[in-house]
N, CA, C and O of each residue as an XYZ file, in Angstrom:
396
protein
N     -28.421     18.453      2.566
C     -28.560     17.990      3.930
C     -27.761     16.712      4.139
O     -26.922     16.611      5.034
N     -28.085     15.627      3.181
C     -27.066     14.566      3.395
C     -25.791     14.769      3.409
O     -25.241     14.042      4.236
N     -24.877     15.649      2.678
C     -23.915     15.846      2.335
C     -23.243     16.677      3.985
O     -22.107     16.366      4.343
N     -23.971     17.570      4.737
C     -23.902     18.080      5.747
C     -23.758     17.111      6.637
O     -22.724     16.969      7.290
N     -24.777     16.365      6.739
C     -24.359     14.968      8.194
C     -23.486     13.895      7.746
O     -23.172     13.211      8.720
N     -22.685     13.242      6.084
C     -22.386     12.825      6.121
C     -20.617     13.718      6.640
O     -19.752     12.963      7.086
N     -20.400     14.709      6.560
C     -19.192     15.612      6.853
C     -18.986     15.411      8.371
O     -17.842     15.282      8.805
N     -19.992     15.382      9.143
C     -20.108     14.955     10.692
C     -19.802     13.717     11.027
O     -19.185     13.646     12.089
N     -20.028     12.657     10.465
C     -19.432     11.601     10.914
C     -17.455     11.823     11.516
O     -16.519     12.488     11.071
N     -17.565     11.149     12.343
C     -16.134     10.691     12.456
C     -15.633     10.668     11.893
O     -15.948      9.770     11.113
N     -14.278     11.459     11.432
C     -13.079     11.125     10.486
C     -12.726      9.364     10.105
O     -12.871      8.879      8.983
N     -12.308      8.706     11.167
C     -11.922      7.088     10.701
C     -13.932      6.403     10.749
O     -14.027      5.250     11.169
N     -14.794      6.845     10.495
C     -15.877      6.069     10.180
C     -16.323      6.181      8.616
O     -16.638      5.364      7.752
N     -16.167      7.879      8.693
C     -16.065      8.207      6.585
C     -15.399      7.625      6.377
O     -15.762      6.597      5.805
N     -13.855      7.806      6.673
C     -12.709      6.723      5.321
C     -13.746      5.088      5.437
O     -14.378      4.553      4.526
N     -13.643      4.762      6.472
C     -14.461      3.495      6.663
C     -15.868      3.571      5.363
O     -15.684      3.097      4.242
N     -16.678      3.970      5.604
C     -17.895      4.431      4.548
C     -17.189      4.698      3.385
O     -17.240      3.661      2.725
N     -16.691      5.361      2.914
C     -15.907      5.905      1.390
C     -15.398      4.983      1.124
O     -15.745      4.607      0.005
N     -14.131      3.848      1.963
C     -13.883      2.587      1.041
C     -14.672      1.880      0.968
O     -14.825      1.520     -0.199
N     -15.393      1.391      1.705
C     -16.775      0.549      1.337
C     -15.922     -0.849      1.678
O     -15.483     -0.928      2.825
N     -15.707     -1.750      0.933
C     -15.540     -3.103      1.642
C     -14.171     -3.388      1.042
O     -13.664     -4.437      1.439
N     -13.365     -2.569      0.041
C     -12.352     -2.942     -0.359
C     -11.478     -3.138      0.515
O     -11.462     -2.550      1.596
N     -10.281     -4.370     -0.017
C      -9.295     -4.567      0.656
C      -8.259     -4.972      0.187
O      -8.664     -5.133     -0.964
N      -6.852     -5.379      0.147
C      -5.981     -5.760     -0.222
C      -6.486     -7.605     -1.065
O      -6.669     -8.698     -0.530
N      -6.548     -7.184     -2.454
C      -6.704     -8.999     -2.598
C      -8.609     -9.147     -2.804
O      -9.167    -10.242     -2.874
N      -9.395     -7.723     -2.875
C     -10.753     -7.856     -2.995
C     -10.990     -7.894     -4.926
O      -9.962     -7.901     -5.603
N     -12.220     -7.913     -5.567
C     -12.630     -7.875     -6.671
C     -14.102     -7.034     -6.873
O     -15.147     -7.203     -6.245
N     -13.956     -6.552     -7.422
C     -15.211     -6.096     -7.663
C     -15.861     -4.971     -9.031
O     -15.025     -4.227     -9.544
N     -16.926     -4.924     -9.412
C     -16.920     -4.072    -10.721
C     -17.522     -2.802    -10.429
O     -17.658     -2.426     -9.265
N     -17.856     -2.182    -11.324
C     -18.899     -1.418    -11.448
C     -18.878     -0.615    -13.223
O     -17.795     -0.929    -13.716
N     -19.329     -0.135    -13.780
C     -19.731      0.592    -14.674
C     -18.652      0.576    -15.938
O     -18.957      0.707    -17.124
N     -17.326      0.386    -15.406
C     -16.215      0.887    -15.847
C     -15.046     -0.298    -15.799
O     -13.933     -0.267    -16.325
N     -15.584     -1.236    -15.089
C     -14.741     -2.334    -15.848
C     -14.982     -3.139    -14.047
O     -15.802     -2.834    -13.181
N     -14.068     -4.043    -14.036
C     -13.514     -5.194    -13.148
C     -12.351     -5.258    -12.435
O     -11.307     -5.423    -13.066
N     -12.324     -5.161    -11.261
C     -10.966     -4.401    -10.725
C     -10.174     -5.271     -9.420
O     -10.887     -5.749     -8.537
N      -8.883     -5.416     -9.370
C      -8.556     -6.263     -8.560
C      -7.878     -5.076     -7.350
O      -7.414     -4.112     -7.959
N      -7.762     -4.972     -6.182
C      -7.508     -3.952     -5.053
C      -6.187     -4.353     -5.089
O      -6.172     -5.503     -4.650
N      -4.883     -3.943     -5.433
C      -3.644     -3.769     -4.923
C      -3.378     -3.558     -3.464
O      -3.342     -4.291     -2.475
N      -3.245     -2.580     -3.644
C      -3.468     -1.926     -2.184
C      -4.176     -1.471     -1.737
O      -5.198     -1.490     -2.423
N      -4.339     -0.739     -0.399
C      -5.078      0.306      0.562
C      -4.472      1.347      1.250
O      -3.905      1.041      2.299
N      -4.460      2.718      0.835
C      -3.060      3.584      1.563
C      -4.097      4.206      2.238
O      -5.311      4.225      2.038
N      -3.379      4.714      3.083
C      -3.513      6.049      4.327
C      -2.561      6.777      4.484
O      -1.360      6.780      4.211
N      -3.688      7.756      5.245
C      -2.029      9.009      5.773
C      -1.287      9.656      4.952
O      -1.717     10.430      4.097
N      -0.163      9.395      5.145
C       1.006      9.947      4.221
C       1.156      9.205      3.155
O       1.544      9.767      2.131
N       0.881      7.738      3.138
C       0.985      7.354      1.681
C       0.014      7.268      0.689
O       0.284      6.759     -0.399
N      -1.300      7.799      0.997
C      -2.285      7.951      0.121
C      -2.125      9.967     -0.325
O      -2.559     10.626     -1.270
N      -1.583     10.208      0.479
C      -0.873     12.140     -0.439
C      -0.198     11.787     -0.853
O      -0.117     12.165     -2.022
N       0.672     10.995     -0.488
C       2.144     10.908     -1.392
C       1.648     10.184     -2.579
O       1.786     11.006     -3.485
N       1.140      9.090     -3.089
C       0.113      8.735     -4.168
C      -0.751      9.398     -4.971
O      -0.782      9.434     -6.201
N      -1.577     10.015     -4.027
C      -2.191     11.229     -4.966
C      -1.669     12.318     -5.394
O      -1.438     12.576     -6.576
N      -1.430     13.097     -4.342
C      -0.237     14.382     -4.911
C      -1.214     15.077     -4.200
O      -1.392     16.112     -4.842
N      -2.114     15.072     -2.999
C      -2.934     16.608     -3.042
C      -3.110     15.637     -1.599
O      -2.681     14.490     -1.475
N      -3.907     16.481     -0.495
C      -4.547     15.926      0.582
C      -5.468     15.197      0.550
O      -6.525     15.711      0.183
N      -5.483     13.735      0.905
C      -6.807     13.184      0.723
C      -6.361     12.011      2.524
O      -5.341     11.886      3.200
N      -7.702     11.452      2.608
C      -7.177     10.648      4.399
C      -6.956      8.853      3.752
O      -6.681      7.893      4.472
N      -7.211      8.799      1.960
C      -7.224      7.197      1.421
C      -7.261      7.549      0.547
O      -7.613      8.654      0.134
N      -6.618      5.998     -0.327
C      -6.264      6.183     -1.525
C      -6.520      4.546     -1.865
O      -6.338      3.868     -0.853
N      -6.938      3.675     -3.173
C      -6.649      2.586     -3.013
C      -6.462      2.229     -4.908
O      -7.165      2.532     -5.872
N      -4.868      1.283     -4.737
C      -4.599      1.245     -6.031
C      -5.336      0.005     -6.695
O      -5.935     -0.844     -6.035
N      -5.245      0.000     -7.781
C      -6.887     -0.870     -8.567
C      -5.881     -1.430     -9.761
O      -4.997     -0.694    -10.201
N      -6.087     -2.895    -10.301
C      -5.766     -3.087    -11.726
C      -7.108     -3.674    -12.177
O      -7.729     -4.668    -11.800
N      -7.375     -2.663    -13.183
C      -8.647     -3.222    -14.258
C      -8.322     -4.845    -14.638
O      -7.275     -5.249    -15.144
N      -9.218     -5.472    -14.350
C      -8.381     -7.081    -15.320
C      -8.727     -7.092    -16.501
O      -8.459     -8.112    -17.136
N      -9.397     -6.032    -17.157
C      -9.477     -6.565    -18.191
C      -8.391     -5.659    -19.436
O      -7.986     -6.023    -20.540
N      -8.253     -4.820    -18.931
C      -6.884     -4.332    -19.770
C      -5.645     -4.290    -18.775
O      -4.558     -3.949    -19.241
N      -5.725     -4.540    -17.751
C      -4.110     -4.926    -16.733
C      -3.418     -3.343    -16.256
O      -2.293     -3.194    -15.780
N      -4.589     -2.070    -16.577
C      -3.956     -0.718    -16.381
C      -3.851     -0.650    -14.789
O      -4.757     -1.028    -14.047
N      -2.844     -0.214    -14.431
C      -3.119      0.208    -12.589
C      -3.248      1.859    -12.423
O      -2.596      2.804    -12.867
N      -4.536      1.722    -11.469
C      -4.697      3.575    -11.227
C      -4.888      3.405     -9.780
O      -5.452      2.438     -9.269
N      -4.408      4.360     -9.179
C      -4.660      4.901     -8.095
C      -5.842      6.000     -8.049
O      -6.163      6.919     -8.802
N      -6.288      5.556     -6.971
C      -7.531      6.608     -7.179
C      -8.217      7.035     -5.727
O      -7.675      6.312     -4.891
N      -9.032      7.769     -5.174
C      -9.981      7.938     -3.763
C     -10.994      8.454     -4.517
O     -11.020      9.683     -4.577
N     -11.952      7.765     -5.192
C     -13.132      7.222     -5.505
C     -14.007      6.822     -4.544
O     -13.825      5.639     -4.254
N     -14.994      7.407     -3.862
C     -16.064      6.456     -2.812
C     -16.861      5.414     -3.612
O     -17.251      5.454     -4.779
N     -17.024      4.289     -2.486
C     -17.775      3.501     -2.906
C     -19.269      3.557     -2.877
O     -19.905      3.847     -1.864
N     -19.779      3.276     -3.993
C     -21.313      3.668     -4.177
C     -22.170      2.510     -4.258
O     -21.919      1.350     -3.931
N     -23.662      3.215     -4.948
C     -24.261      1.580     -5.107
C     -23.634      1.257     -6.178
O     -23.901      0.076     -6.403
N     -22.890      1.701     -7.023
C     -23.141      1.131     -8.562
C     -21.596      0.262     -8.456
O     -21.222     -0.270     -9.501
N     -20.684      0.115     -7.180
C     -20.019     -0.890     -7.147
C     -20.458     -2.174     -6.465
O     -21.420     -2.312     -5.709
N     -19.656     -3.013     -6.834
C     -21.004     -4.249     -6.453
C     -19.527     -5.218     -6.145
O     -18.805     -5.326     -7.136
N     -19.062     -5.879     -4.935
C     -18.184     -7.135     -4.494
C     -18.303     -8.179     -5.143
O     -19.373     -8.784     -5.083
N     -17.246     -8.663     -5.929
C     -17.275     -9.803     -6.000
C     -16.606    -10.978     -5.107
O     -17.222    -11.914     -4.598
N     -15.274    -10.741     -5.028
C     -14.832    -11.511     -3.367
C     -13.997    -10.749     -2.698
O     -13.527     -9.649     -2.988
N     -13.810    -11.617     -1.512
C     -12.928    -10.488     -0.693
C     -11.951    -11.886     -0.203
O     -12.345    -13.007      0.118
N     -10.549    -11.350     -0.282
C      -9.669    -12.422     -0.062
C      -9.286    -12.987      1.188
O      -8.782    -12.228      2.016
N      -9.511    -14.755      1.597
C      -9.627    -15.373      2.701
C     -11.081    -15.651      3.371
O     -11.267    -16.346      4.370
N     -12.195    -14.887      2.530
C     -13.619    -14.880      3.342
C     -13.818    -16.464      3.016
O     -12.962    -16.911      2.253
N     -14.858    -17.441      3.491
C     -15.527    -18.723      3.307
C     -15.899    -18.203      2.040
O     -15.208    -18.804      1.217
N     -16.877    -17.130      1.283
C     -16.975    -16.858     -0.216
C     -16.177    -17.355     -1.280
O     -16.426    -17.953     -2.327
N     -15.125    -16.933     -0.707
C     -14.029    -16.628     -2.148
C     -13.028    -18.059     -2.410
O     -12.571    -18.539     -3.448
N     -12.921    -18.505     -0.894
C     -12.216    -20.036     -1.133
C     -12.589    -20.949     -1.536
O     -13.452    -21.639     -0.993
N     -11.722    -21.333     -3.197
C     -11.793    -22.445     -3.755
C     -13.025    -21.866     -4.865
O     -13.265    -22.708     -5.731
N     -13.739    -20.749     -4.975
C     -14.529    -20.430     -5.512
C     -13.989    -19.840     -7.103
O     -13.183    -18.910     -7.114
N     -14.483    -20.437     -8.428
C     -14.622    -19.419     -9.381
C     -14.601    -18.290     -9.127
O     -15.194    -18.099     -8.065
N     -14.086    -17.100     -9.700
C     -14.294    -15.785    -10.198
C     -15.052    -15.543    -11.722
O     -14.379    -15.336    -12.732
N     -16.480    -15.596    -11.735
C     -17.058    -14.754    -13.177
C     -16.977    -13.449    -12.974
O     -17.441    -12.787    -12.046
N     -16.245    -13.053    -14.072
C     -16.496    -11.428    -14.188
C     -17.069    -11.412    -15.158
O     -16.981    -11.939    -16.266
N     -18.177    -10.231    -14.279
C     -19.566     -9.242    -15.473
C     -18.875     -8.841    -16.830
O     -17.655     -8.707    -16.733
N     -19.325     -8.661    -17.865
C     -18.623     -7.801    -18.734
C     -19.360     -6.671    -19.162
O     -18.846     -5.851    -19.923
């Protein structure tokens, strides 16, 4: 049933929901390491990135081994923000990353 009304939402409100808060210059972890947001694609440059149809794509470098993946991964609970770049948060602020 969830999976049914979440398909109903608006096309630009899912991509909205599925990236969750990432952005160009954001941080954040989850399960699998610590990740800095490269980019944010759409459209044509998130197929052309992936290789298959997707409406987003957003490229990631782990910091802790420096790998870059592209990926359209939704955001869940088990990712968690650490800053987002330019917010009052993040300026002038430390970065601890979880390990």
């Amino acid at each position: 049933m969830f999976a049914t009304a979440f398909l109903k939402k608006p096309a630009a409100e899912r991509v909205e929901s599925e990236l969750g808060p990432r952005s160009e210059g954001a941080l954040y972890f989850n399960s699998t390491g610590t990740f800095e947001v490269l980019a944010v694609l759409r459209g044509d440059d998130a197929r052309q990135a992936m290789g298959r149809t997707v409406e987003w794509a957003v490229t990631v470098r782990h910091l802790h081994t420096g790998h870059e993946l592209t990926h359209c991964m939704a955001w869940t609970a088990s990712d968690h923000l650490i800053s987002v770049p330019n917010s009052p948060a993040s300026l002038g602020s430390p970065v601890v990353t979880p390990r």
